[in-house]
N, CA, C and O atoms as a Tripos MOL2 file, in Angstrom:
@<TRIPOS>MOLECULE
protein
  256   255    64     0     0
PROTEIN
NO_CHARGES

@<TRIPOS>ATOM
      1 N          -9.3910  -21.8190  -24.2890 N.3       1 UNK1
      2 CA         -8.0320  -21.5660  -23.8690 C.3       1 UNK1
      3 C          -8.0170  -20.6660  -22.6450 C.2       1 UNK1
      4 O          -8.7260  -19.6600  -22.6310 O.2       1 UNK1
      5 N          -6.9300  -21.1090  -21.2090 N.am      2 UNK2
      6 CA         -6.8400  -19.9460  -21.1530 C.3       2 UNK2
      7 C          -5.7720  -18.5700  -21.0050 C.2       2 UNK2
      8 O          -4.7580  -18.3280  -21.6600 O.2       2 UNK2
      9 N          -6.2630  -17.9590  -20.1420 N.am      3 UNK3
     10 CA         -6.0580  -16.7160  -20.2510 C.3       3 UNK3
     11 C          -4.3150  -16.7840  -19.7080 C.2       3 UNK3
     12 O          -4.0820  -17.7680  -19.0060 O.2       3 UNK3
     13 N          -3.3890  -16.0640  -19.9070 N.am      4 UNK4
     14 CA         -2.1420  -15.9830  -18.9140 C.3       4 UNK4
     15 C          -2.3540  -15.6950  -18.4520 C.2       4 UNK4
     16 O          -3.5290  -15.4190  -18.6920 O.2       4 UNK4
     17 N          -1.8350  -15.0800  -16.7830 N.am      5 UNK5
     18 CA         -1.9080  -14.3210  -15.7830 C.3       5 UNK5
     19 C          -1.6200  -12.8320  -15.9460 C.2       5 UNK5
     20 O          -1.9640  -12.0650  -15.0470 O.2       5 UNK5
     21 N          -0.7600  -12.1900  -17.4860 N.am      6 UNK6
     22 CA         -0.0460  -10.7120  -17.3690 C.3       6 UNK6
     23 C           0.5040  -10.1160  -16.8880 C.2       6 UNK6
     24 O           1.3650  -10.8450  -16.3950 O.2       6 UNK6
     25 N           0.7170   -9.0150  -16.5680 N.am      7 UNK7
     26 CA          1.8590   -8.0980  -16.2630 C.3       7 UNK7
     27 C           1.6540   -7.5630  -15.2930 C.2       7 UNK7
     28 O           2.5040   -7.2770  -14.4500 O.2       7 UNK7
     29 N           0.2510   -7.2870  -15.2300 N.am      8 UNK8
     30 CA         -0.4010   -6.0880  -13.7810 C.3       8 UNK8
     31 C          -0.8580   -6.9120  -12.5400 C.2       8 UNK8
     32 O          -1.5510   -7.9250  -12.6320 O.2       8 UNK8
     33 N          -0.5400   -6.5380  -11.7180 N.am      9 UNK9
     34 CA         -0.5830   -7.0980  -10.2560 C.3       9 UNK9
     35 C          -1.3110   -6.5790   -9.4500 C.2       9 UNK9
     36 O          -1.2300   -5.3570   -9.5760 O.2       9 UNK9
     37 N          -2.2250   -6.9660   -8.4070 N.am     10 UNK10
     38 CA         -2.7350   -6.4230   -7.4240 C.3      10 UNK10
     39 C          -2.1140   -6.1050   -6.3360 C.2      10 UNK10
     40 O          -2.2560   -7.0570   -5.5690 O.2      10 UNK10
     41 N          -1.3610   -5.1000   -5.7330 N.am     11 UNK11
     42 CA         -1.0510   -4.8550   -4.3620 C.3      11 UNK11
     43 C          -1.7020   -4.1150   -3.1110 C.2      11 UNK11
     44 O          -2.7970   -3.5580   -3.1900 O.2      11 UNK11
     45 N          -0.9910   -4.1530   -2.0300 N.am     12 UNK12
     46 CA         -1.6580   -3.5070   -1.1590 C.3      12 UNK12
     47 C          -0.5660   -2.5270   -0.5600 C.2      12 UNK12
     48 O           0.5750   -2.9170   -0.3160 O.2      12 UNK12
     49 N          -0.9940   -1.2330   -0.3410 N.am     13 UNK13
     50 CA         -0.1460   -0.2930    0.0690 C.3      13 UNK13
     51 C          -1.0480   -0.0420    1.6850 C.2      13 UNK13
     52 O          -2.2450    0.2100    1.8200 O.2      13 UNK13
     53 N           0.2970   -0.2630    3.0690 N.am     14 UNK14
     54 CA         -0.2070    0.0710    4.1370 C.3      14 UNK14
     55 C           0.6590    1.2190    4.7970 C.2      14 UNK14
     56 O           1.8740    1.1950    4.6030 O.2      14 UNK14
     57 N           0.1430    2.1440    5.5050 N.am     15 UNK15
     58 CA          0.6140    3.5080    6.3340 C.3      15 UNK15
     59 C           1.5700    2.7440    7.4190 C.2      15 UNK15
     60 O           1.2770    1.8240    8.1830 O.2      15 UNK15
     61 N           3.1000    3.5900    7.1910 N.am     16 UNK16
     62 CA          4.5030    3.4140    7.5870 C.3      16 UNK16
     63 C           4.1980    4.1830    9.1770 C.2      16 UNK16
     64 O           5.1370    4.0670    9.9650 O.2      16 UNK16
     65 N           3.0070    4.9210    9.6660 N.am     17 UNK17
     66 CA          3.5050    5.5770   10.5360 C.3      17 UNK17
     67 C           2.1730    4.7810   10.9750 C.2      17 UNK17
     68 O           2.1570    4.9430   12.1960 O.2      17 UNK17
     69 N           1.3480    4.2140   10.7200 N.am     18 UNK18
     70 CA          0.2870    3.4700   11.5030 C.3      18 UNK18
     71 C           1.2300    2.0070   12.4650 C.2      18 UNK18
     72 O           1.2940    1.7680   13.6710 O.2      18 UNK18
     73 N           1.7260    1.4190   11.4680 N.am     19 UNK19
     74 CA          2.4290   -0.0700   11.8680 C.3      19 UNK19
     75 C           3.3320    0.6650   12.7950 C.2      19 UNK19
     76 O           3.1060    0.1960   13.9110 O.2      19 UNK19
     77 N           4.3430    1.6880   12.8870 N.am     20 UNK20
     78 CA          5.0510    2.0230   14.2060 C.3      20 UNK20
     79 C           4.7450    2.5910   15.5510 C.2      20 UNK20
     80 O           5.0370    2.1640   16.6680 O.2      20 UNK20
     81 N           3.8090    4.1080   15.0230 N.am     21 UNK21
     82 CA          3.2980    4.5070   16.2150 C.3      21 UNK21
     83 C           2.3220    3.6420   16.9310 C.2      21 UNK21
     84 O           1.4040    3.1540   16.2730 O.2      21 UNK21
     85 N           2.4270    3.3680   18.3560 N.am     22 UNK22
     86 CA          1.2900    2.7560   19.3900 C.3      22 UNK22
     87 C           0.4640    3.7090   20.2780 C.2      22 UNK22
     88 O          -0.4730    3.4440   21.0320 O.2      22 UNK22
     89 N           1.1970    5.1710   19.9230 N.am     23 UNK23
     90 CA          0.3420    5.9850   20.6680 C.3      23 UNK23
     91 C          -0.1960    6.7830   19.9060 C.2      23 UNK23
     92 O           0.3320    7.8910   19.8160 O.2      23 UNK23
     93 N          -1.7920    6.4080   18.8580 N.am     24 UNK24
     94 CA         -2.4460    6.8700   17.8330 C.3      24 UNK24
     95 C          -3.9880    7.0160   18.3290 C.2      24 UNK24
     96 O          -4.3140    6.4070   19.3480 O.2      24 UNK24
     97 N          -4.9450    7.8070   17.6360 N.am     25 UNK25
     98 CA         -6.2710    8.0550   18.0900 C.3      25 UNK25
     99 C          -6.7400    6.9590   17.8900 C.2      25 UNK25
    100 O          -7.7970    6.7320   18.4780 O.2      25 UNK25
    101 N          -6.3270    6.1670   17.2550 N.am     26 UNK26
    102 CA         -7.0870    4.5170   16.5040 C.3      26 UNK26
    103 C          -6.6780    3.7760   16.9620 C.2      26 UNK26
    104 O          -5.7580    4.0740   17.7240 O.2      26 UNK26
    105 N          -7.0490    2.3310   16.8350 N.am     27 UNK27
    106 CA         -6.5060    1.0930   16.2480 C.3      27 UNK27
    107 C          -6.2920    0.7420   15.0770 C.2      27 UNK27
    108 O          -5.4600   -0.1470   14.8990 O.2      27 UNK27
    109 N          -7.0290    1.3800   13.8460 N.am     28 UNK28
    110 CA         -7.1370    0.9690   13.1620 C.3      28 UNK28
    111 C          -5.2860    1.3380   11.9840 C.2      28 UNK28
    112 O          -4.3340    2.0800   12.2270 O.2      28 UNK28
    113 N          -5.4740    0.7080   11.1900 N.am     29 UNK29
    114 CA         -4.0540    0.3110    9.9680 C.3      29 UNK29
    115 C          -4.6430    0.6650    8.9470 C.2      29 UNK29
    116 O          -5.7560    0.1680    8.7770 O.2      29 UNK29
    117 N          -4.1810    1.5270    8.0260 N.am     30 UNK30
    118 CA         -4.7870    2.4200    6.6230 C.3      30 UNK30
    119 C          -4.2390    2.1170    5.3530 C.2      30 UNK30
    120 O          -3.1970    2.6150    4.9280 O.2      30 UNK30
    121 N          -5.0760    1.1450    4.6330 N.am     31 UNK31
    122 CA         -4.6220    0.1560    3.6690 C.3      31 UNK31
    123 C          -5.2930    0.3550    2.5530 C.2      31 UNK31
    124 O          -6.5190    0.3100    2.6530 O.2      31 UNK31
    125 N          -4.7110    0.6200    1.2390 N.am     32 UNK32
    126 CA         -5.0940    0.9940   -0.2260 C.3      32 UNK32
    127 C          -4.9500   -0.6880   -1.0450 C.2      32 UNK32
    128 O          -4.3450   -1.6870   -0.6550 O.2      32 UNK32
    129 N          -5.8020   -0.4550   -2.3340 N.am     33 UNK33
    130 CA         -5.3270   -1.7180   -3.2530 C.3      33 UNK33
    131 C          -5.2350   -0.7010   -4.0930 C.2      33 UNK33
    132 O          -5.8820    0.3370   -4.2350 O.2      33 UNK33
    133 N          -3.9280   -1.3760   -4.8560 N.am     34 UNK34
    134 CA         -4.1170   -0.7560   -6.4490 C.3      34 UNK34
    135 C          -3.1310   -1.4460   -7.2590 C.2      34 UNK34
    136 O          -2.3950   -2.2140   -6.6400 O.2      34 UNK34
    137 N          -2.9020   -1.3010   -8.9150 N.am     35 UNK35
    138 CA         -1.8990   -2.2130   -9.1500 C.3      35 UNK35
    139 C          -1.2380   -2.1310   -9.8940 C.2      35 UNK35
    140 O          -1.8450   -1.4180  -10.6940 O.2      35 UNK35
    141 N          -0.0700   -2.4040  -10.4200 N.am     36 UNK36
    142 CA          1.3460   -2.0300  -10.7460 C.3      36 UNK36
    143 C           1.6620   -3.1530  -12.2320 C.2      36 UNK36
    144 O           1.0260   -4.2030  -12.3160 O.2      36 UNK36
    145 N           2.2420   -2.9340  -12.8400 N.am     37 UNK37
    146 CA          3.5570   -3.5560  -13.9000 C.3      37 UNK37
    147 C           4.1450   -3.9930  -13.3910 C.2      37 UNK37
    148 O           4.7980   -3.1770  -12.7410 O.2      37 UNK37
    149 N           4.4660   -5.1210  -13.1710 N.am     38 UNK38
    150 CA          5.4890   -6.0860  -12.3850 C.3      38 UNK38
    151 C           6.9620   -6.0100  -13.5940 C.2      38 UNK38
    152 O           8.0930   -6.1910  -13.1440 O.2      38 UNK38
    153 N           6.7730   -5.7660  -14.9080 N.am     39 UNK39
    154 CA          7.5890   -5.8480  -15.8230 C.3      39 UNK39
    155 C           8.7740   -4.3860  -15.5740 C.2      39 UNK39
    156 O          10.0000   -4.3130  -15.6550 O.2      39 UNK39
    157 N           7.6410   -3.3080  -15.2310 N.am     40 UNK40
    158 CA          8.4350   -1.7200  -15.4970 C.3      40 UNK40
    159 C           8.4390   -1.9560  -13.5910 C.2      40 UNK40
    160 O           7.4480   -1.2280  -13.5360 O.2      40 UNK40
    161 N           8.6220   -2.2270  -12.4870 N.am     41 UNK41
    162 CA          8.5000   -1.5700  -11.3740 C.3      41 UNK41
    163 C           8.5510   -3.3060  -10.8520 C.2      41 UNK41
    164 O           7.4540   -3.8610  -10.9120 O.2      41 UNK41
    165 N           9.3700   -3.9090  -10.5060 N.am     42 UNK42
    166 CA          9.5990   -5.0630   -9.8350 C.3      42 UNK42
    167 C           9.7850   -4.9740   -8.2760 C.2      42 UNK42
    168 O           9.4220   -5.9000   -7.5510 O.2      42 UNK42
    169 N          10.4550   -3.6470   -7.7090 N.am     43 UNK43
    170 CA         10.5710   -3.7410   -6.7060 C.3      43 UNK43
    171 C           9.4190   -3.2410   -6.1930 C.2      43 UNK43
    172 O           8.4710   -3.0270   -6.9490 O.2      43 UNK43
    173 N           9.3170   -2.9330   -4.5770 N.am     44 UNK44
    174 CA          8.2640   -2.4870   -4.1970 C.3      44 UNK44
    175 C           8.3990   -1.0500   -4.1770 C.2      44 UNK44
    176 O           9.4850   -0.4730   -4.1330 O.2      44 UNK44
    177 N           6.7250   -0.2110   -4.2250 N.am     45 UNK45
    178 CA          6.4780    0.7640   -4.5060 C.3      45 UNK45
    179 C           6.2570    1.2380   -3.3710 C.2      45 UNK45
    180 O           5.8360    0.5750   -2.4220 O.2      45 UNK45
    181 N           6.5150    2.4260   -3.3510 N.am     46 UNK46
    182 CA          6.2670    3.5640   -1.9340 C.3      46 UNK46
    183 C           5.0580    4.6970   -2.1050 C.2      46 UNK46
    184 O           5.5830    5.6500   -2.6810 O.2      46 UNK46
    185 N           4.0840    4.8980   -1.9220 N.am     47 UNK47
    186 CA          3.5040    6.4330   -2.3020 C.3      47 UNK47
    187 C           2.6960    7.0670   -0.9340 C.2      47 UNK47
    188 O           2.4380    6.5960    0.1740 O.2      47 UNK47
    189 N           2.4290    8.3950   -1.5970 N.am     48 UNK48
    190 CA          1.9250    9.1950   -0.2840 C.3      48 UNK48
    191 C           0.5210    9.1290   -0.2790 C.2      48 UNK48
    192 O          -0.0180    9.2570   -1.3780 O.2      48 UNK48
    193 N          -0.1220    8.9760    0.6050 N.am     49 UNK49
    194 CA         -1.4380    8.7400    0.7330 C.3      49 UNK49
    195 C          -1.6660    9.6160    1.4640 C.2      49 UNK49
    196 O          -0.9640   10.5350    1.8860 O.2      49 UNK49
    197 N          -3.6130    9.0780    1.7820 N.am     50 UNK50
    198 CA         -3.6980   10.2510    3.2180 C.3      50 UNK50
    199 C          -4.0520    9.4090    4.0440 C.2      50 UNK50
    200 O          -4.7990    8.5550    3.5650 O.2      50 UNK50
    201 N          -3.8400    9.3090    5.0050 N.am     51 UNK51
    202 CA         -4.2840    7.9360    6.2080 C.3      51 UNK51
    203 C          -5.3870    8.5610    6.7760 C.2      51 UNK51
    204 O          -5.1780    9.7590    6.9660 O.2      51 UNK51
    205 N          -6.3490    8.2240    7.0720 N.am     52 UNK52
    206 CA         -7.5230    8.5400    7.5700 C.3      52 UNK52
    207 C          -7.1990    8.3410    9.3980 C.2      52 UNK52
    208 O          -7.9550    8.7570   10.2760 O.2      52 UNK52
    209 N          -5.9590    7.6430    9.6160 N.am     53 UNK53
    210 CA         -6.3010    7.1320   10.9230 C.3      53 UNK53
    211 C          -5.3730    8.6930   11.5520 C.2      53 UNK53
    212 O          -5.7910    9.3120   12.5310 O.2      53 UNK53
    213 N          -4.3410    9.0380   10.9200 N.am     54 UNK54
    214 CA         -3.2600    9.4400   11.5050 C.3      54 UNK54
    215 C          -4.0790   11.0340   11.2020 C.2      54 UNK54
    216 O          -3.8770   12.0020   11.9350 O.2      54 UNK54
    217 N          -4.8660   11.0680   10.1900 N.am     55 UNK55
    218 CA         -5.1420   12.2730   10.1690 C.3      55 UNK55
    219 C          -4.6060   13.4480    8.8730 C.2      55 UNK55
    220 O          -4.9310   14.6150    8.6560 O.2      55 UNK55
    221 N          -3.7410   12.5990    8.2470 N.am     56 UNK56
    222 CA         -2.8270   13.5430    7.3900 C.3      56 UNK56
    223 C          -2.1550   12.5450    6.3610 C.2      56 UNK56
    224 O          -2.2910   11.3290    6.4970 O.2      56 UNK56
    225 N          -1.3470   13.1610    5.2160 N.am     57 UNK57
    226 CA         -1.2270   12.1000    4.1950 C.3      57 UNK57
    227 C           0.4290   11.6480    4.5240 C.2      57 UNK57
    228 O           1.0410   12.5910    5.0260 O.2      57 UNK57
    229 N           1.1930   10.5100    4.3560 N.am     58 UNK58
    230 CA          1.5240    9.5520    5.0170 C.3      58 UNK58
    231 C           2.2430    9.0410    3.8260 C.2      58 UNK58
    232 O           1.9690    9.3850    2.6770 O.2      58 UNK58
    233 N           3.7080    7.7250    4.3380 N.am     59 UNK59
    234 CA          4.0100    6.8870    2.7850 C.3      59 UNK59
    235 C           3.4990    5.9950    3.4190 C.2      59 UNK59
    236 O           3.4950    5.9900    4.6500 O.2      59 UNK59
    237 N           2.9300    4.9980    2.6270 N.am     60 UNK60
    238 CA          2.1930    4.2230    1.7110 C.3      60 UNK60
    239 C           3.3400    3.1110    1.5900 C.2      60 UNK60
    240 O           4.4660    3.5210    1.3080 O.2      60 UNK60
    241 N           3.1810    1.9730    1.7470 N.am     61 UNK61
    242 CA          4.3750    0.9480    1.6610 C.3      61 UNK61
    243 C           3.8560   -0.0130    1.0050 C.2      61 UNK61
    244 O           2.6300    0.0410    1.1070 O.2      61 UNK61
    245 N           4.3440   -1.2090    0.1290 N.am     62 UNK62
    246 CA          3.8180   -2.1630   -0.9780 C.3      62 UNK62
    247 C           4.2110   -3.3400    0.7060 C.2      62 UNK62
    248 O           5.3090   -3.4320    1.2560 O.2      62 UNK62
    249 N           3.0980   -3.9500    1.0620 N.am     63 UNK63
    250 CA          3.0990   -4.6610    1.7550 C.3      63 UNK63
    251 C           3.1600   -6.4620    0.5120 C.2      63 UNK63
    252 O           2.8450   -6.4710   -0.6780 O.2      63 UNK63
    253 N           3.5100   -7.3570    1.1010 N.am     64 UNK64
    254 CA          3.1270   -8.9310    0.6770 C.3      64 UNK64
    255 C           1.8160   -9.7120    1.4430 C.2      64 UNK64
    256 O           1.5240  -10.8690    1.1400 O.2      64 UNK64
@<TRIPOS>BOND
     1     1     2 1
     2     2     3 1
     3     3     4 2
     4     3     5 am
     5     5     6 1
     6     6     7 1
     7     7     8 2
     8     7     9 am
     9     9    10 1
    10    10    11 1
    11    11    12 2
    12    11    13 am
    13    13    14 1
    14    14    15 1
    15    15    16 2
    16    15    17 am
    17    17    18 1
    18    18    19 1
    19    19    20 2
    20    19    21 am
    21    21    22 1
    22    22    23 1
    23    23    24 2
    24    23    25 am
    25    25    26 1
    26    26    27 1
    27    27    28 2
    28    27    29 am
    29    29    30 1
    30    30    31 1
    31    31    32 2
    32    31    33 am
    33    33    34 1
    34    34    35 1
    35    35    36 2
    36    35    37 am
    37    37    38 1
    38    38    39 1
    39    39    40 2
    40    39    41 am
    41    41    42 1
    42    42    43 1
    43    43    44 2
    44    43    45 am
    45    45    46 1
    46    46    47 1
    47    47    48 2
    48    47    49 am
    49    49    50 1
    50    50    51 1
    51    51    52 2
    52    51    53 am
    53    53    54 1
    54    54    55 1
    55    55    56 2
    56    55    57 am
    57    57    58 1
    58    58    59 1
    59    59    60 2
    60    59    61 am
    61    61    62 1
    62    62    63 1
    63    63    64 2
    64    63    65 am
    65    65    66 1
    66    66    67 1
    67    67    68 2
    68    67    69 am
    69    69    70 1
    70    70    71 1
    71    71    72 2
    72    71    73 am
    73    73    74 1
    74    74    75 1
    75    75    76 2
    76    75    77 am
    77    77    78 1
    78    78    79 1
    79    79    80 2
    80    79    81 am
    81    81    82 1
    82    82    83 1
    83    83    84 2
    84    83    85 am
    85    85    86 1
    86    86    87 1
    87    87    88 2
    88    87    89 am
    89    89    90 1
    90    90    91 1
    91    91    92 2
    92    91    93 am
    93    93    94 1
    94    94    95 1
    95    95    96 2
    96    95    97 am
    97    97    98 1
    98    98    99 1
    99    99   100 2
   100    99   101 am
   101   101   102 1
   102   102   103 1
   103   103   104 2
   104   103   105 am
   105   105   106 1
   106   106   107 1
   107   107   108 2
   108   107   109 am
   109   109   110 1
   110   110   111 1
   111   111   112 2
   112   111   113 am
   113   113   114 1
   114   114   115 1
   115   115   116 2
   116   115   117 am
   117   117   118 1
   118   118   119 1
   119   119   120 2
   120   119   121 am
   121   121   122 1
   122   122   123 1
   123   123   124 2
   124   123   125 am
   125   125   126 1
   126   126   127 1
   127   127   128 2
   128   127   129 am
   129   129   130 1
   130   130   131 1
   131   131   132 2
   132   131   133 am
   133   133   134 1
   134   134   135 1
   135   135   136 2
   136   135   137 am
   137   137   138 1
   138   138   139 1
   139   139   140 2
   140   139   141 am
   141   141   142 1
   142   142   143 1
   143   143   144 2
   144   143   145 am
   145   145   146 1
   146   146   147 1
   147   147   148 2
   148   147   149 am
   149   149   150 1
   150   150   151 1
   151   151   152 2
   152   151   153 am
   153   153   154 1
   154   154   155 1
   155   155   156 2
   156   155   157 am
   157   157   158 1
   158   158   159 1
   159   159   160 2
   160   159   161 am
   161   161   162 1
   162   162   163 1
   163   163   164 2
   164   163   165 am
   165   165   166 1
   166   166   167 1
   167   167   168 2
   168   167   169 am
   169   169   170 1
   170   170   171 1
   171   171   172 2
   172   171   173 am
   173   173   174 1
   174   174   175 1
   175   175   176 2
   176   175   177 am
   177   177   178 1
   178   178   179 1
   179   179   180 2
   180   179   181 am
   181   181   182 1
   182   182   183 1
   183   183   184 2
   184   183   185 am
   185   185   186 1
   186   186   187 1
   187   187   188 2
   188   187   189 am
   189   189   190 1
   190   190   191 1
   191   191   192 2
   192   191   193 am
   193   193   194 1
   194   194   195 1
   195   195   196 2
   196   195   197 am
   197   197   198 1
   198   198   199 1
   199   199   200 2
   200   199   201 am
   201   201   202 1
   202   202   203 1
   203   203   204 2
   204   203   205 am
   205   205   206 1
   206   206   207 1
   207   207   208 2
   208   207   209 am
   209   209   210 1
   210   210   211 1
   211   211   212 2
   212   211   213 am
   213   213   214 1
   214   214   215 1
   215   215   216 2
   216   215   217 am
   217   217   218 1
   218   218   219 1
   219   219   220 2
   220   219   221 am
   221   221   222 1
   222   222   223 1
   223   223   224 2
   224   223   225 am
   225   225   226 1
   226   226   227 1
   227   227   228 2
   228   227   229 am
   229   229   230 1
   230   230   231 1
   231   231   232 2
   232   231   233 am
   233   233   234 1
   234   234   235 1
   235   235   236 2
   236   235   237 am
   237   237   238 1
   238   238   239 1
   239   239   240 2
   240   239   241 am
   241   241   242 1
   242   242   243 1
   243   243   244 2
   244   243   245 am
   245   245   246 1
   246   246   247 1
   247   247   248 2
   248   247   249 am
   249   249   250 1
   250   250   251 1
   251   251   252 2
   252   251   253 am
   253   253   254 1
   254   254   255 1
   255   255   256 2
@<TRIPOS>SUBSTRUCTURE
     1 UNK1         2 RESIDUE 1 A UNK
     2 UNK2         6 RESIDUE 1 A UNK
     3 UNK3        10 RESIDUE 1 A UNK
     4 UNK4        14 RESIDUE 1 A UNK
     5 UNK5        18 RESIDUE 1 A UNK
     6 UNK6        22 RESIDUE 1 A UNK
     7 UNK7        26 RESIDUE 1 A UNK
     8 UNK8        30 RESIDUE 1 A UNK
     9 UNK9        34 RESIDUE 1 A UNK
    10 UNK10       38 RESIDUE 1 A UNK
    11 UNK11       42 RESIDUE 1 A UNK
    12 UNK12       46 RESIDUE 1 A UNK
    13 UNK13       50 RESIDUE 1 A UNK
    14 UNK14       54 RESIDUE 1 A UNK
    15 UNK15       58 RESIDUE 1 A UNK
    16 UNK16       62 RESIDUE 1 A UNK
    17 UNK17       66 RESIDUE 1 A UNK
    18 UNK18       70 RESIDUE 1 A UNK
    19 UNK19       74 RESIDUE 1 A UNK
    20 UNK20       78 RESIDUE 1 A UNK
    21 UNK21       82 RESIDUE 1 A UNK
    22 UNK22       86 RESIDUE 1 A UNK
    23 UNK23       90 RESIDUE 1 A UNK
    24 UNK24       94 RESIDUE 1 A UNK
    25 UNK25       98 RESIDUE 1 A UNK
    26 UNK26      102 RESIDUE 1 A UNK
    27 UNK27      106 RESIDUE 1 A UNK
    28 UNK28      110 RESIDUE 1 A UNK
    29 UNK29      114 RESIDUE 1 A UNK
    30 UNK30      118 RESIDUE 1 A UNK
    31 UNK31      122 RESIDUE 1 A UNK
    32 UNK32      126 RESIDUE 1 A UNK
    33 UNK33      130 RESIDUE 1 A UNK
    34 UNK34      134 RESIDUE 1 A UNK
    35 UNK35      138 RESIDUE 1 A UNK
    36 UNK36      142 RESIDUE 1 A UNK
    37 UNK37      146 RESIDUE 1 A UNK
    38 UNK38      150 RESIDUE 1 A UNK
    39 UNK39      154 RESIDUE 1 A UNK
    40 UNK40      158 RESIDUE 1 A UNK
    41 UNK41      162 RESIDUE 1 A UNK
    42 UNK42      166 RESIDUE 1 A UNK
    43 UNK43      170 RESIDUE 1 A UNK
    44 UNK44      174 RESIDUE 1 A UNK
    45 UNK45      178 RESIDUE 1 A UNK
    46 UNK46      182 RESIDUE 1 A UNK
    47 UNK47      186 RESIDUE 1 A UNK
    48 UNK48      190 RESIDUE 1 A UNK
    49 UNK49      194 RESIDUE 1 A UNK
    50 UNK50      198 RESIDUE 1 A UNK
    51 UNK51      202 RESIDUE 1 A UNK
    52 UNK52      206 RESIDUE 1 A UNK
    53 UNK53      210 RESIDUE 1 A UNK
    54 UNK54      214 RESIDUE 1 A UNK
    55 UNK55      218 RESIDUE 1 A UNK
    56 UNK56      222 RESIDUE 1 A UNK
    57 UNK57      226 RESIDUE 1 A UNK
    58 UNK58      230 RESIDUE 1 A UNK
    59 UNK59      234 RESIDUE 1 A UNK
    60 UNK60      238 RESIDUE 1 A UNK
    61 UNK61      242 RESIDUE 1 A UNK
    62 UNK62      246 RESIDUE 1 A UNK
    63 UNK63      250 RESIDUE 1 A UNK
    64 UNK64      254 RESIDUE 1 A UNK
């Protein structure tokens, strides 16, 4: 048999101030996986990270 798919989801959380600023020490875009209850938390999730690019910790956006 198999398995259902469940409740927990894989997402990707990317840095809100990487995708706007163009005048940054990098190129690079500062991107987490981690994963959520689609049942308790349907919409998308926001959290603070630390961006390695920007230098300092940052929100964190539930990208698709």
């Amino acid at each position: 048999m198999a398995k259902s798919k469940g409740t927990r989801l894989v997402i990707t959380l990317e840095c809100t101030e990487c995708r706007s600023n163009e005048t940054k020490r990098s190129a690079g875009v500062s991107r987490y996986t981690t994963k959520k209850n689609r049942k308790n938390t349907p919409e998308r999730i926001e959290l603070k990270k630390f961006c390695r690019y920007c230098n300092q910790h940052t929100n964190h956006k539930e990208i698709k």
